[in-house]
N, C-alpha and C positions, 0 to 999 in steps of 0.2 A: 504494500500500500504506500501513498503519499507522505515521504521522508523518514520511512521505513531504513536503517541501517542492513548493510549486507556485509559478510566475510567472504574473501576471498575463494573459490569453490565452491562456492556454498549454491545449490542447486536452485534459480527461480523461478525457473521454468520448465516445460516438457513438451515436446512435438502434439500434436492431437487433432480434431478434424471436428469442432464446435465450431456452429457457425456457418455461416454460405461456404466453406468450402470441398471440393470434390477430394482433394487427399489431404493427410498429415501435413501441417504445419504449425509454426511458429510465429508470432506475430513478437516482435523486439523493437523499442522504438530510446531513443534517447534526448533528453530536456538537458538542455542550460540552466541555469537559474532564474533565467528571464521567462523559462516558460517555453521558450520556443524549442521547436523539434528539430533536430543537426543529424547530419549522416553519420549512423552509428559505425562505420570504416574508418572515420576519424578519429578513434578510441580503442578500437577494438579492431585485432585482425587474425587470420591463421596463422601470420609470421609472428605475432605476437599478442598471444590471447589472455595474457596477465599482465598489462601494462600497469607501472609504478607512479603514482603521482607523485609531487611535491608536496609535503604538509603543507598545506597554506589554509588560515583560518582567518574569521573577521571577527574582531571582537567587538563588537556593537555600543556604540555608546547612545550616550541624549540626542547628539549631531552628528553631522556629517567629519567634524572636525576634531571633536573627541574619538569619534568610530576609528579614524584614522590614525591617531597617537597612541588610544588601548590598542591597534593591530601593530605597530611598529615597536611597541615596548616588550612585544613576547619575541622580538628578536635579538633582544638583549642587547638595543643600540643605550647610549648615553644618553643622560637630559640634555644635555648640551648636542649632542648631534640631532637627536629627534627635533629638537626647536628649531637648529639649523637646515634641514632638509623642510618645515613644516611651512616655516617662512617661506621660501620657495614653491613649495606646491600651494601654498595661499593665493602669489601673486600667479600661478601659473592657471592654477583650475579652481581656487576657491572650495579646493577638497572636493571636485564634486566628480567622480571617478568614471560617470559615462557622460564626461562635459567634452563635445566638439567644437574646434577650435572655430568661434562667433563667425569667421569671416567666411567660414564654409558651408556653411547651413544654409543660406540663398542661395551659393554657390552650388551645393550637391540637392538642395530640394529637401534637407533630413532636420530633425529636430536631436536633441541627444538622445533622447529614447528608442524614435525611431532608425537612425543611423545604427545603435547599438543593435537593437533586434534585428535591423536587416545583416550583418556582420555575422550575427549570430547564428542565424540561420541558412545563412548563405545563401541569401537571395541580392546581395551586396559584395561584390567579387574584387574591386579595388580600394581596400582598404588598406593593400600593402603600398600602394603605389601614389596613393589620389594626395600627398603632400598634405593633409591636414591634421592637423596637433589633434591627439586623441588622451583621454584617460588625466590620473592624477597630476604628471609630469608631460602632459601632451607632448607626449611620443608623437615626432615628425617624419624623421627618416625612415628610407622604406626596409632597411636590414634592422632597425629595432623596432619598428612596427612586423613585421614578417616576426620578430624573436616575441613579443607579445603576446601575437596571434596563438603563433604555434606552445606558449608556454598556458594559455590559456586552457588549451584543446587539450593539452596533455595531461591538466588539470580537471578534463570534464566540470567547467566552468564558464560564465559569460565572461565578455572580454573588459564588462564593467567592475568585475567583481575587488571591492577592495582590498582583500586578502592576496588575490591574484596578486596586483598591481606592486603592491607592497613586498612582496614576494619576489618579485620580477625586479624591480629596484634594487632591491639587497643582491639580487646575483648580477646584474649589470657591474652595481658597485662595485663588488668582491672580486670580479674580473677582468674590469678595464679599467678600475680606477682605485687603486690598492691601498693609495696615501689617507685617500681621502674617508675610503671604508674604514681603515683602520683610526682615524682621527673620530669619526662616528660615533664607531666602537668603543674607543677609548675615552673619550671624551677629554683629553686632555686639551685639546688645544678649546679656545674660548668660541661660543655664539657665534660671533662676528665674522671668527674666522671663518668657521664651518660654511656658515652661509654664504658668504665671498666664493671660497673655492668651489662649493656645489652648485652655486652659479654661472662660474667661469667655467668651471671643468665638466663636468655634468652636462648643464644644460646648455650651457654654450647660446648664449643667444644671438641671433642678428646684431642688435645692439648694445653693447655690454654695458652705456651708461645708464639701461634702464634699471 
C-alpha cells in the first residue's frame, strides 16, 4: 500500500491473469514523489536488478529554510559552513528546491511545478541542455544538470527533492572542491569566508560583484 516500506527481496508481487487480461501478467509501475509515473528501466534493470541508493533524507522543518539546514546538519557540516552555503542558496533560490530560474519560465512556457513534473516524468526531454538554473543552487551547466538528473533517478526521487539536492551538493563539494568541503566540514575558517569562497568557487557566477 501507499508509503508502505519494503526490504530488499522481499517479494510484492506475483504474475497472474485478474482482470481484462488473456495471459499471466504483471502490472509494475513507478512514482516520484511528485506523484508522477517514470519508466521503471530507469531504476530497475536485468543488468542490475538490486540497484543501491544514496541515503538521502529531508528532515522537515516549519519552512522551507529551516527544512533545508535540519537536512544539511545530518551531514555533519559546521555552523559556520551550513550559514555559509545557506546564505548563498538564499540569494540563489530562496531555499525553494523546484525554483526555475524566473527568466525561463516565459521563456520555456513552465511554472516551477510544472517544469519539475514535466522533468519528472519525462514528458520534458531538455533539461540537461535548455541553460536554465534549476533547484536549490540553480544548477546551470549541462554536465551538473545531467549529474543531478541522473543522481536523482538513482535515488528513485523527484529532481525537487531537498534531501536529493543537499545530497548532490555534498558530493559535488567532496569532489571538485576539497578546500572548501573540508572548510565546511570543519568549520574552522569564519562565515565570511565560507560564503566568499562558495560563491566564487562553487557557484561561480557571471558577475562576481553580485
Amino acid at each position: 500500500s501507499m508509503g508502505e516500506s519494503v526490504d530488499q527481496g522481499q517479494i510484492i508481487g506475483i504474475m497472474g491473469s485478474t482482470g481484462d487480461t488473456r495471459e499471466k501478467a504483471l502490472h509494475f509501475e513507478v512514482k516520484v514523489s511528485t506523484g508522477a509515473r517514470v519508466n521503471p528501466n530507469t531504476y530497475v534493470s536485468y543488468e542490475n536488478p538490486r540497484p543501491k541508493g544514496d541515503n538521502v533524507s529531508t528532515i522537515t522543518g516549519s519552512g522551507n529554510k529551516q527544512t533545508i539546514c535540519l537536512t544539511m546538519k545530518t551531514s555533519g557540516a559546521s555552523d559556520a559552513g551550513i550559514a555559509g552555503m545557506m546564505a548563498n542558496i538564499n540569494f540563489e533560490s530562496g531555499f525553494i528546491s523546484n525554483n526555475l530560474e524566473d527568466k525561463y519560465e516565459s521563456k520555456l512556457g513552465y511554472t516551477n511545478e510544472t517544469y519539475t513534473s514535466a522533468v519528472d516524468n519525462g514528458l520534458y526531454t531538455n533539461f540537461v541542455n535548455d541553460s536554465a538554473g534549476y533547484g536549490l543552487c540553480q544548477w546551470t551547466y549541462h554536465t551538473r544538470k545531467q549529474g543531478l538528473l541522473n543522481y536523482a533517478k538513482s535515488n528513485g526521487v523527484s529532481i525537487s527533492d531537498p534531501g536529493m539536492q543537499v545530497s548532490f551538493l555534498y558530493k559535488e563539494l567532496k569532489s571538485g572542491y576539497s578546500s572548501l568541503y573540508n572548510a565546511i566540514m570543519s568549520g574552522n575558517d569564519s562565515v565570511d569566508s565560507i560564503t566568499s569562497n562558495f560563491c566564487h568557487s562553487f557557484e561561480n557566477p557571471y558577475n562576481h560583484t553580485q
